[in-house]
C-alpha positions in Angstrom: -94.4 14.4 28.5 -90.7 14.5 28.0 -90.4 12.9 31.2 -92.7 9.9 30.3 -91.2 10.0 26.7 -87.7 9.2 28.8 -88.9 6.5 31.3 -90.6 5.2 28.3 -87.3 4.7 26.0 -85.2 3.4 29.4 -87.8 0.8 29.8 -87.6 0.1 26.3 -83.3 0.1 26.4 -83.7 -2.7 29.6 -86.3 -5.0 27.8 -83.9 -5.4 24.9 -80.8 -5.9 27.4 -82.9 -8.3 29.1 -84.1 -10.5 25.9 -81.1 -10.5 23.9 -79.8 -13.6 23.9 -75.8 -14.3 24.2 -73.8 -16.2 21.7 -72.6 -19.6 23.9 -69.3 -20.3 24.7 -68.3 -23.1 21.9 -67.6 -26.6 23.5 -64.7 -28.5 22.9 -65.3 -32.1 23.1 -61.9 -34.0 23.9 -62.1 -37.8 22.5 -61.8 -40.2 25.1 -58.0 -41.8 25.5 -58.2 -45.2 24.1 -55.8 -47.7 25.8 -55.1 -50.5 23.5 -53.8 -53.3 25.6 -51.0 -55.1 24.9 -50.3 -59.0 23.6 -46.9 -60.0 24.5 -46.7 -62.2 21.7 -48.1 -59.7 19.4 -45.8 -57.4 20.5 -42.5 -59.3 19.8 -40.7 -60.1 16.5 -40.1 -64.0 17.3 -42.6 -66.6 19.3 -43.0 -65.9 23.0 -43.8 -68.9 25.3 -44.5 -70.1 28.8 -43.7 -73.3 30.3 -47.6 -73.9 32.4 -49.0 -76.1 34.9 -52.0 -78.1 33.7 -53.8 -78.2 37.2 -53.7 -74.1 37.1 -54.4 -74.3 33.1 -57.5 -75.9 33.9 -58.8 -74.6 37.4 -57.6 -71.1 37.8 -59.3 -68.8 35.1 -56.5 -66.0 35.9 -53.9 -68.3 34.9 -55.1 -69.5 32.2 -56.0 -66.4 30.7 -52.8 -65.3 30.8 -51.6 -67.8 28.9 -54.3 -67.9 26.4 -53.9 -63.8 26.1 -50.7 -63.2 25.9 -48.1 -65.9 24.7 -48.4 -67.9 21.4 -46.5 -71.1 22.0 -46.7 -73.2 25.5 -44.4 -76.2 27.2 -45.4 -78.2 29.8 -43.9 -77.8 33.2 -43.8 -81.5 34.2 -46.6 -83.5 31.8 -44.0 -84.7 29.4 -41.2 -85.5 31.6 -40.3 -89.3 31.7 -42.0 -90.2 35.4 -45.2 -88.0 34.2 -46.5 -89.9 30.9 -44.6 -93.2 31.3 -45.5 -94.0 35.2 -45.0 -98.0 34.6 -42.8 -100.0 32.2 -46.3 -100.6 30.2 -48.4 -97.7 31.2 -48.1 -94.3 29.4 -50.5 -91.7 30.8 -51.6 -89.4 28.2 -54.5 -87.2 30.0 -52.6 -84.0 30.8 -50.3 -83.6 27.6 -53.2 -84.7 25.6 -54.7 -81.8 27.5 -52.4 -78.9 26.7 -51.8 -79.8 23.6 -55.9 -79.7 22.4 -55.5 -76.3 24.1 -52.6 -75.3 21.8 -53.9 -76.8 19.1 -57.4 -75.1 19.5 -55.8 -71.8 19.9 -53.3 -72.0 17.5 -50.3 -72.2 19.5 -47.1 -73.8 19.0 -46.4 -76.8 21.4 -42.6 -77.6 22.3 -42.5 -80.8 23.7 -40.2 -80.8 27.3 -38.4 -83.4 27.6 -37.7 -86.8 26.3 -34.7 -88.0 28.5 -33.8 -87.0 31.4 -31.4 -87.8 34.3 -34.0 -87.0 37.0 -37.9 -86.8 37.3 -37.6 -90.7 36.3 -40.4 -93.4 37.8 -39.1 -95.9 40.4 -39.4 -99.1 37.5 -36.4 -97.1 35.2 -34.4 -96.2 38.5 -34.8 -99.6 39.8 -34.6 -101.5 36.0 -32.3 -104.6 35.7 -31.3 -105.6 32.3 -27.9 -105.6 30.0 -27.1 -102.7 28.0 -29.2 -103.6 25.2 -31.9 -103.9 27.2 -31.1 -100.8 28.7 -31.3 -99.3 25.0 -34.5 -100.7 23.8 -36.5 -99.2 27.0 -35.0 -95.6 25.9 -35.6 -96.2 22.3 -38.9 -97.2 23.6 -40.0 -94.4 25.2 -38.5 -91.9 22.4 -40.3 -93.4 19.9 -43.3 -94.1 21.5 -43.8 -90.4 23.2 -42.6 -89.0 20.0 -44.9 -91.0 17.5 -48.0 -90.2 19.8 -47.2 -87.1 19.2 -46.1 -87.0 15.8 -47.8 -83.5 14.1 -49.0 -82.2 17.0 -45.8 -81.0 18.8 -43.4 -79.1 16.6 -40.1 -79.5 18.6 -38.7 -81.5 21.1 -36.2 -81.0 24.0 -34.2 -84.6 23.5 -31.9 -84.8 26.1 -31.8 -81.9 28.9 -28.5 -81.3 31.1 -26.4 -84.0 30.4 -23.2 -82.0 31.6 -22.2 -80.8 35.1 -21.0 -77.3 35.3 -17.4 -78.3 34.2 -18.1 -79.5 31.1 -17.8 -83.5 32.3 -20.8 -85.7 31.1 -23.4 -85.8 34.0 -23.3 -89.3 35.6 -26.6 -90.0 35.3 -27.8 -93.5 34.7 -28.2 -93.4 31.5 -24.7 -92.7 30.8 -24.1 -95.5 33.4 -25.9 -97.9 30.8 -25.0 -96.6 28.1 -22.0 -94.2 27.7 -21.5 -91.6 26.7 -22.7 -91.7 22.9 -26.4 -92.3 23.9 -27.1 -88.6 23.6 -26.6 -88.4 19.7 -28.9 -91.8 19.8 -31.4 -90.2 21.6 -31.6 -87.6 18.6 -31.5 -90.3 16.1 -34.6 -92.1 17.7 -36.7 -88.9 18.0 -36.2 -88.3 14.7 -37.1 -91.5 13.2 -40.5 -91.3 14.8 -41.0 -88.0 13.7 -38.6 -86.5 10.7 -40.4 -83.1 10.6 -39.9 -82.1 14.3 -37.2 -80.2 15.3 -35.0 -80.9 17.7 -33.1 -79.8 20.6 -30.9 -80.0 23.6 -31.6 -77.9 26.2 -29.6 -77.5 29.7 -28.9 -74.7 32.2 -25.3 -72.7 33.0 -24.7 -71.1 29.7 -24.7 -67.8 31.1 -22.0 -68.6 34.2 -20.1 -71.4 33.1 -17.7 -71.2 30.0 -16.5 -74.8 30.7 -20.6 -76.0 30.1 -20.9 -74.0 27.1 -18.2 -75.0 25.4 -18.7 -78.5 26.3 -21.9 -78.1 24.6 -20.5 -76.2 21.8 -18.7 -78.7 21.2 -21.2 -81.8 20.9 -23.3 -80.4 18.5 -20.6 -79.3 16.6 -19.6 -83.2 16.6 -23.2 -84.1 15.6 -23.6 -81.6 12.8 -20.2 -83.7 11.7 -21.9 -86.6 12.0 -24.6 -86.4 10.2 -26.7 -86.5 13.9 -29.9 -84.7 13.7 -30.0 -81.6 16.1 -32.1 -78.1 15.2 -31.4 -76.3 18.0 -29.7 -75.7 21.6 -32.0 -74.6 24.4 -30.8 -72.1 27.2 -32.7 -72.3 30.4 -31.3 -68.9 31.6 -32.2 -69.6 35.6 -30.2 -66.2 36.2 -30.2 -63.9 38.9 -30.4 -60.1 38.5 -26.8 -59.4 39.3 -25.6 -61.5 35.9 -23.9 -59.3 33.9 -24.3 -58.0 30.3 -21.2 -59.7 28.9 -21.9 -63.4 30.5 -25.6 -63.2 28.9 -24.0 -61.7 25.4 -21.6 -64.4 25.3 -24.3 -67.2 26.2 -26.4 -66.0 23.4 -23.6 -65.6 20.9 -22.3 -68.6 21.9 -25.2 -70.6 21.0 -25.8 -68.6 18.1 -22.4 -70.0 16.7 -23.0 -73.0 16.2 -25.9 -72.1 12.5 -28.6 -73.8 14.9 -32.0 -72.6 16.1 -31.6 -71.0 20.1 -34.4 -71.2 22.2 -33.9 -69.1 25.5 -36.0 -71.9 26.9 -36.8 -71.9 30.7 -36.3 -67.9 31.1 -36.5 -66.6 34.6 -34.2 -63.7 37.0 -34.7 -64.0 41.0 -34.4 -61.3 42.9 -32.8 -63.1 45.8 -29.9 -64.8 44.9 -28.6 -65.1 48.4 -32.2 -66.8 49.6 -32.3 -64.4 52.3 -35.4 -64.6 54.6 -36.9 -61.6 55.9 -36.8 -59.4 52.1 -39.5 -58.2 50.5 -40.3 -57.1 46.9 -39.4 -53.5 46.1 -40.1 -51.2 43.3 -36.2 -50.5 43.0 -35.8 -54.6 42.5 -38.7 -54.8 40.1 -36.7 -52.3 38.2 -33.7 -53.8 38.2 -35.2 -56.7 37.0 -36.7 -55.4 34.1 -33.1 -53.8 33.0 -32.2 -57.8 32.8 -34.8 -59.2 31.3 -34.4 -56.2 28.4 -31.4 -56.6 27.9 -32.2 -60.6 27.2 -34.0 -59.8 24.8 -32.6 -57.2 23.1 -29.7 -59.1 22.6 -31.1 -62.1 21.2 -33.3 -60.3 19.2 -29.7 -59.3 17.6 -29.7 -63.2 16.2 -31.0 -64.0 12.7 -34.7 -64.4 12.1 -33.8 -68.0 10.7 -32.2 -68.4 14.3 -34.8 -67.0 16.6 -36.7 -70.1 18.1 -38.2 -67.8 20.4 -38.2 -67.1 24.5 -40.3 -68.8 27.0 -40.4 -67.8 30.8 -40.3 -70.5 33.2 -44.0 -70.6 33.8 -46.2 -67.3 34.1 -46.8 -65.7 37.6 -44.3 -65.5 40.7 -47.5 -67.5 42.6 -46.5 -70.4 40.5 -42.6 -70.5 40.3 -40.3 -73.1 41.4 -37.7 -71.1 42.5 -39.2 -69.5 45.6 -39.8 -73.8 46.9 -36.3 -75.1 45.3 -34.3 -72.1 46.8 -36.5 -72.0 50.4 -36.9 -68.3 50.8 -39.0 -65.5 49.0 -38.6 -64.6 45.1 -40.4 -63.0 42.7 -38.4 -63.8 39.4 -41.8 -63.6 36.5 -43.4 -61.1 34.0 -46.4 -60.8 36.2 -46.9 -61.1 40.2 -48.7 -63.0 42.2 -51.5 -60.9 41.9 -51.4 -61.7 37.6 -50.8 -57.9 37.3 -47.9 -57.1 34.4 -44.6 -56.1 36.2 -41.8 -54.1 34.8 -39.8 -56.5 33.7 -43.4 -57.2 31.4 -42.9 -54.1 29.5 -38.9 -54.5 29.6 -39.2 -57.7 27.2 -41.1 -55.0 24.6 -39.1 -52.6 25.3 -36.2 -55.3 24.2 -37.8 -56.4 21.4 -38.3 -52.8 19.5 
C-alpha cells in the first residue's frame, strides 16, 4: 500500500510538472526606422535652383523628377538665350520657355530668366545685321523689351547682360560693344526694366573666383550704375570651378560680390573633378569626397551673407549625364549633386551640411 501510495503521489508530482504552464518571455517590439527623405530646397535657408534642359524636362521622368522634388526655383539652360526664342529678325519662338515656365508656375517655383544679351549663342540674322548704330540699338531694345514684356509676371529676375568682360577686366569685344560702346550695358538694364519695373535684375558672368582683375572690373560697374541711378538688383556668379580652388579665392568672390549692398546669385554652380581633362580617369570615392568639401564650403560661406542678400544657388543643370562640361572640356567629368545614375552624391549632402 505504501508503495502504491508513493507511485501514486510521483505520478501525481509529474502531471503537475507537466501541465503547468510557463510565464512567456515578454516581447520587445522595436519600431521600424523611419527614413524621412530629404528636399534640397527644403533643407536650405535661401532658394536652391537648377539650370534644366527642356527636352529631358519633358521626356526623361528621372530628370524631371529631380527637378520637381528637390529644387524650388529653375533657369533654363539654352530656351531664353537670344538664338533660342528670337531665331529670325521677326520670329520669336515661345514653345519651350513657355514650357518651363507653366511648369514653374504650376509648381510654385521661382523662374530666373537666363539671359537677355549675350555676346554668343546669337542667330545668323544679328551676327550678319547691317544697319547704323541706331539701328543697331532699336533691334536690342527690341528684343529686351519684347522677351521681357512676354514675360512680364511670370519670371521674377533676369540675367541682363552675361560676361561682358574678358578675364583682365577689359570690356569683351563682342559685337555689341562693336555697335554700340561700351555704355550699352547700363542700357540694356534700363530697357529691361521699363518693360518690367518689378523684376529684378542682374549681371551675371564667370571668373570671380580666379580673377581679381574680373571682379573688380565688375565691382566697379555696378558701383557706377548704383551712381547713376541705373537699375541693377544683383550680380550673378557662375562659379565654373574646379576642386582644387581654394577657400580664400571662393571667400573673396563671395565677399566681393557681397560688397557692393546687391542681391548675389551663385548662379551657374558647378566643381569638375578633372581640371587637367585627362583621358583615361575615372570617378573615385576619394574625388567624390573632395568634391563635397568644395561644394560645403560654397555654401557655408555664402550662407554667411545677409538674408536680404541671399538670391539663392543654382547648379549648372542636375545630373553629371547632362553637363556641359564633360563635351566643352573633351574628356570625362563628373562635376553635379547627383550622378549619372540620378543617385545623390556627396557633394548632395555637403550643400546641407553647408547650409546648417
Amino acid at each position: 500500500m505504501k508503495k502504491y501510495s508513493l507511485l501514486l503521489a510521483t505520478a501525481l508530482l509529474i502531471f503537475s510538472a507537466c501541465s503547468k504552464k510557463e510565464t512567456p518571455s515578454p516581447v520587445v517590439v522595436t519600431p521600424p526606422v523611419v527614413v524621412v527623405d530629404t528636399m534640397l530646397y527644403k533643407m536650405m535657408p535661401f532658394p536652391v535652383g537648377a539650370a534644366v534642359n527642356i527636352s529631358l524636362m519633358k521626356n526623361n521622368v528621372r530628370y524631371s523628377g529631380i527637378v520637381t522634388k528637390e529644387y524650388n526655383s529653375v533657369t533654363a539652360e539654352n530656351a531664353m538665350k537670344f538664338g533660342a526664342l528670337h531665331p529670325s529678325q521677326n520670329t520669336y519662338n515661345w514653345a519651350d520657355a513657355d514650357y518651363l515656365v507653366n511648369y514653374a508656375q504650376l509648381g510654385n517655383k521661382r523662374i530666373h530668366g537666363h539671359t537677355l544679351i549675350w555676346y554668343t549663342s546669337l542667330p545668323t540674322w544679328v551676327t550678319n545685321f547691317v544697319g547704323d548704330s541706331a539701328a543697331w540699338e532699336n533691334l536690342m531694345k527690341t528684343h529686351i523689351q519684347t522677351v521681357v514684356t512676354h514675360f512680364k509676371g511670370k519670371v521674377a529676375s533676369w540675367d541682363v547682360v552675361n560676361e561682358h568682360f574678358e578675364d583682365t577686366g577689359i570690356p569683351r569685344n563682342s559685337v555689341w560693344r562693336q555697335k554700340l560702346g561700351n555704355d550699352y550695358v547700363a542700357r540694356c538694364f534700363q530697357y529691361a526694366h521699363e518693360a518690367d519695373p518689378s523684376a529684378l535684375l542682374f549681371y551675371n558672368d564667370y571668373g570671380h573666383e580666379y580673377s581679381a582683375a574680373k571682379r573688380t572690373a565688375i565691382l566697379n560697374m555696378i558701383t557706377d550704375f548704383k551712381a547713376r541711378g541705373i537699375p541693377i538688383h544683383g550680380t550673378g556668379m557662375q562659379f565654373h570651378m574646379t576642386v582644387n580652388t581654394s577657400d580664400a579665392n571662393i571667400t573673396a568672390a563671395i565677399t566681393g560680390a557681397a560688397s557692393t549692398g546687391l542681391k548675389v546669385h551663385i548662379s551657374e554652380l558647378d566643381i569638375r573633378l578633372n581640371p587637367s581633362a585627362a583621358q583615361n580617369i575615372a570617378y573615385t570615392s576619394f574625388l567624390g569626397d573632395q568634391q563635397a568639401l568644395r561644394y560645403k564650403y560654397v555654401v557655408k560661406t555664402y550662407n554667411t551673407l545677409p538674408v536680404s542678400q541671399k538670391f539663392g544657388i543654382t547648379t549648372w543643370n542636375v545630373t553629371d549625364a547632362d553637363s556641359w562640361i564633360p563635351g566643352w572640356q573633351g574628356a570625362p567629368d563628373w562635376p553635379l549633386p547627383f550622378d549619372a545614375n540620378y543617385l545623390r552624391k556627396p557633394a548632395y549632402k555637403a550643400m546641407i551640411e553647408g547650409g546648417k
